[in-house]
C-alpha positions in Angstrom: 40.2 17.2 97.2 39.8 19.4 94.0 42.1 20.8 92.2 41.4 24.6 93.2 41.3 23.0 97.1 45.0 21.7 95.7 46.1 25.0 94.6 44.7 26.8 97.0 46.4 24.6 100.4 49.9 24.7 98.7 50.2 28.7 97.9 49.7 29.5 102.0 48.9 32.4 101.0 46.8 34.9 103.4 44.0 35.0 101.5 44.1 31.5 101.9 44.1 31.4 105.0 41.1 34.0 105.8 39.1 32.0 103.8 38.5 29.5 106.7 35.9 31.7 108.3 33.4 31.0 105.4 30.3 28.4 104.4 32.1 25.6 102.8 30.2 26.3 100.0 31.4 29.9 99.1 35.1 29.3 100.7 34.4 26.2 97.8 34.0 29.0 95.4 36.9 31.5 96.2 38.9 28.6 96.3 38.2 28.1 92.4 38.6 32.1 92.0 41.7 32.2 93.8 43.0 28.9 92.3 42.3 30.9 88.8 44.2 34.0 90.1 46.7 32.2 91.1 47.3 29.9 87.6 47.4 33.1 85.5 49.9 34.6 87.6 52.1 32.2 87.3 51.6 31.7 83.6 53.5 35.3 83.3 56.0 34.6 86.3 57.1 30.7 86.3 60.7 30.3 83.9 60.6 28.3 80.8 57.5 29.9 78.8 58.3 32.6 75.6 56.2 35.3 75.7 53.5 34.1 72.9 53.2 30.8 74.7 52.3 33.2 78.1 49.9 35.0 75.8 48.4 32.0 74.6 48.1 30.3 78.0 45.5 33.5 78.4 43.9 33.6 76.1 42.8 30.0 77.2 41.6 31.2 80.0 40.0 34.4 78.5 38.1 31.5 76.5 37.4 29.5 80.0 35.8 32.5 81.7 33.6 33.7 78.7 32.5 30.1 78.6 33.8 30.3 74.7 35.5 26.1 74.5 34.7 23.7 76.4 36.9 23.1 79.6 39.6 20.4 80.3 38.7 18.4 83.8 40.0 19.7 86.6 40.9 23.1 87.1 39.4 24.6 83.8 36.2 22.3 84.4 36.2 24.2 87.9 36.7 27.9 86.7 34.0 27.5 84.1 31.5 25.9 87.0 32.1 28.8 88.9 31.4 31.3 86.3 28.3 29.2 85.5 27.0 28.7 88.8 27.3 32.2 90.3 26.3 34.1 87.0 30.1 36.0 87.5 30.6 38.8 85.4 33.4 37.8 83.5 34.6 41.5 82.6 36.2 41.8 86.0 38.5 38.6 85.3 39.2 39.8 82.1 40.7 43.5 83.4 42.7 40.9 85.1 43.9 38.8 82.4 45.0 42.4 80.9 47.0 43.2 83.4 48.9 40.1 83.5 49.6 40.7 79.7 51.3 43.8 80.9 53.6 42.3 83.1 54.8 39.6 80.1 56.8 42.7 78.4 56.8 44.9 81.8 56.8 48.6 82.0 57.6 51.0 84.9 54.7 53.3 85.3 55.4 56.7 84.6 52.7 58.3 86.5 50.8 57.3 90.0 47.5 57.0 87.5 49.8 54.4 85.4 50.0 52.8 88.8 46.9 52.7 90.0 45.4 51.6 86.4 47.5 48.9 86.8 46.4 48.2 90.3 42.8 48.6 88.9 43.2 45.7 86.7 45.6 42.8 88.7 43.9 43.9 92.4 40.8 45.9 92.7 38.8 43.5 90.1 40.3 40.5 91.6 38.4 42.5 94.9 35.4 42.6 92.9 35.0 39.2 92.1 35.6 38.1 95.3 33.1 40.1 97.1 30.6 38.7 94.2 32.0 35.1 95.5 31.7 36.1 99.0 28.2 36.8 98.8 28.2 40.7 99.0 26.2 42.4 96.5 27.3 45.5 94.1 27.1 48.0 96.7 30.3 46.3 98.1 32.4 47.2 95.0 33.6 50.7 96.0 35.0 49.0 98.9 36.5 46.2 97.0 38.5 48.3 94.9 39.8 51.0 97.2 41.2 47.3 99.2 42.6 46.6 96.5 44.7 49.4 95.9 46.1 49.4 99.7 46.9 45.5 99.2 48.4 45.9 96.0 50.3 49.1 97.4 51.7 46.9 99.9 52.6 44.2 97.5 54.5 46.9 95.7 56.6 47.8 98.4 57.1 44.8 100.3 58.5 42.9 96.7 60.5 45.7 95.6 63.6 44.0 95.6 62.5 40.4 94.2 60.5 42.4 91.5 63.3 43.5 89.8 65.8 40.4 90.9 63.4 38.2 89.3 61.4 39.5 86.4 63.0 43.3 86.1 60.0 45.0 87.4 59.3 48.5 88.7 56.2 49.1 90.1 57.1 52.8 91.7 56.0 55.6 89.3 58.8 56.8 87.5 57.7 60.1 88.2 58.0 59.6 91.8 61.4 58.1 92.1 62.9 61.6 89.9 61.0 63.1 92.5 63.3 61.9 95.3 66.2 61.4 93.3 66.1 57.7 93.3 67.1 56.2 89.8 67.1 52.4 89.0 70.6 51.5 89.9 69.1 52.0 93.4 66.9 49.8 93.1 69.1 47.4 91.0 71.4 47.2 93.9 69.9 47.7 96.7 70.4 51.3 98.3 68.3 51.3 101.1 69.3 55.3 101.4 67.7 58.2 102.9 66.4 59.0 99.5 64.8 55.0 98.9 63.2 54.8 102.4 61.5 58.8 101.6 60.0 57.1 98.6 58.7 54.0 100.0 57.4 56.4 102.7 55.5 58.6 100.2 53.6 55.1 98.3 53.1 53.8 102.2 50.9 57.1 102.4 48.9 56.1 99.4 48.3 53.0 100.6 47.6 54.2 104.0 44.7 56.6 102.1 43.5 54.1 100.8 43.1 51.9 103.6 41.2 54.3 105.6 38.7 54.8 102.6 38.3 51.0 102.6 37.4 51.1 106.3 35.0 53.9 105.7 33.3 52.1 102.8 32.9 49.1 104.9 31.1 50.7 107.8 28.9 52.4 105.5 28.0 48.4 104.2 24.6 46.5 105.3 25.3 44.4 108.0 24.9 41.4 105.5 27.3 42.5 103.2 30.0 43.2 106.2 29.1 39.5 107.2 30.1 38.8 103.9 33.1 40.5 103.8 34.7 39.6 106.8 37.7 37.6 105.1 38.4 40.9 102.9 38.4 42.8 106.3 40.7 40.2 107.8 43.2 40.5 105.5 42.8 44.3 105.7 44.0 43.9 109.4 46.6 41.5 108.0 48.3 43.9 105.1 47.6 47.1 106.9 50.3 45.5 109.7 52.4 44.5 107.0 52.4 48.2 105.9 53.0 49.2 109.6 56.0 47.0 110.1 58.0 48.3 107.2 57.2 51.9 107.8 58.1 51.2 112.1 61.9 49.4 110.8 62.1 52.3 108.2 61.1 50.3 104.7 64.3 47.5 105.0 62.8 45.8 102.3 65.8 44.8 100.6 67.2 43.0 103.8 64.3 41.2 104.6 60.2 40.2 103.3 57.9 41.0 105.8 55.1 39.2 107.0 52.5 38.2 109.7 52.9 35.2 111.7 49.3 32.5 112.0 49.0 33.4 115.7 48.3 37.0 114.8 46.1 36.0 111.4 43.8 34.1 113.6 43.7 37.3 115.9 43.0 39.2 113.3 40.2 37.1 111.3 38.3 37.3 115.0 38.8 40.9 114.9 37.0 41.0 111.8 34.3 39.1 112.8 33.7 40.1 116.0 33.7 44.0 114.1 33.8 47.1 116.1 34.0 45.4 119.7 36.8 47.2 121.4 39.8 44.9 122.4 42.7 45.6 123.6 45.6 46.4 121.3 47.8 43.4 120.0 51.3 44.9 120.8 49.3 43.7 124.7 49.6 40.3 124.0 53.0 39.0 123.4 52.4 35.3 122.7 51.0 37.1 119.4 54.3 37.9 117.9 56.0 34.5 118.1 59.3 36.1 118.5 58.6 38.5 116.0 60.4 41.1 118.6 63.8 40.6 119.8 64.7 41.0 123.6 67.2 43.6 124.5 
């Protein structure tokens, strides 16, 4: 097993887990892209690291991607194949790499453009590169980055609380949170108040827009590139449901991390395949939920 097939396996995450539904060649590949994703974000999250050894650690990769030193085996050997093999533009992983510098000295956005220029940079050209990976050609990228504003969106407010427990982040416009009268100390401990759960309401809406133009972009896709795409769309289905969750249990994201058990991911990733075929509605099929509902 390689080391991106290593890294990939352990982080369960649900990109991971879409990725089933591809060629082993090109689910090969986005293992090696979301093995890099994956390094880099840890290099500004993991404990015991000073900020200039964080730095340095990317600008490593920053040399890995360009194809500027010559890689150590393993990982960095399987980065650089990537990049070589596929002809990836490299700019896209680099917006990336500058958006994880931003979160080494974090901070809060002040406007929803702040937000969504971060968004731009640590989601939406991660989005890019994978559809490049997946096999989808440019015409995919307006899709790709309005996906990765609604997953990042949902990131946002699903982590609020272990944001700032754990690094001191704060992801919600500053602007927004005077708006409704929420100030850091709510956040720092933990007021899930009428004013918190109006915020998180008004960023679900933003992510909700920019689901929907996701979902418009994609129909308007070649058949081959929505072939392409279908793990993008499956974890669409995935984080849009996430997003419904927390809006239906009015945004308790400080008593709990919401999530979507494998029965339903599987549902979902057939969903995507299967595309516009009408089935019924998942809330029919209890064995779905795995207990995720609780019997009066």
């Amino acid at each position: 097993m390689s080391d991106a097939d290593t890294i990939t396996r352990n982080a369960k995450s649900n990109l991971a887990f879409t990725l089933m539904d591809l060629p082993e060649e090109r689910r090969q590949n986005m293992a090696r892209l979301y093995a890099f994703c994956r390094i880099v974000d840890d290099v500004v999250d993991e404990p015991g690291m000073t900020s200039e050894e964080r730095h340095a650690a990317l600008n490593r990769w920053q040399e890995v991607i360009t194809l500027s030193i010559t890689p150590a085996p393993g990982i960095e050997t399987e980065v650089q194949k990537l990049m070589i093999d596929l002809q990836l533009d490299p700019a896209p992983l680099l917006e990336l790499l500058a958006g994880c510098r931003s979160d080494i000295s974090p901070t809060q956005p002040r406007t929803r453009q702040d937000l969504l220029s971060y968004a731009y940079k640590v989601a939406a050209c991660v989005g890019i590169s994978s559809a490049a990976v997946m096999g989808a050609s440019p015409e995919a990228n307006g899709y790709a980055v309005a996906l990765g504003y609604a997953l990042q969106m949902v990131n946002i407010l699903r982590d609020v609380a272990e944001d700032y427990r754990k690094h001191g982040r704060v992801y919600l416009p500053a602007d927004d949170m005077e708006l409704f009268g929420v100030s850091i100390d709510d956040i720092r401990e933990q007021r899930n108040n009428y004013r918190v759960r109006q915020l998180l309401a008004y960023e679900a809406a933003l992510a909700e827009k920019y689901f929907c133009e996701a979902e418009e972009l994609y129909h308007q896709l070649s058949v081959d590139d929505r072939n392409c795409l279908i793990p993008a769309q499956a974890m669409s289905l995935i984080y849009h449901t996430i997003l419904e969750k927390m809006r239906d249990d009015e945004y308790r994201v400080f008593e709990r991390r919401y999530s979507v058990n494998n029965f339903r991911k599987l549902w979902f990733l057939l969903r995507a395949r299967i595309g516009s075929f009408d089935f019924p509605s998942v809330t029919e099929w209890g064995f779905l939920y795995n207990n995720e509902k609780k019997q009066p």
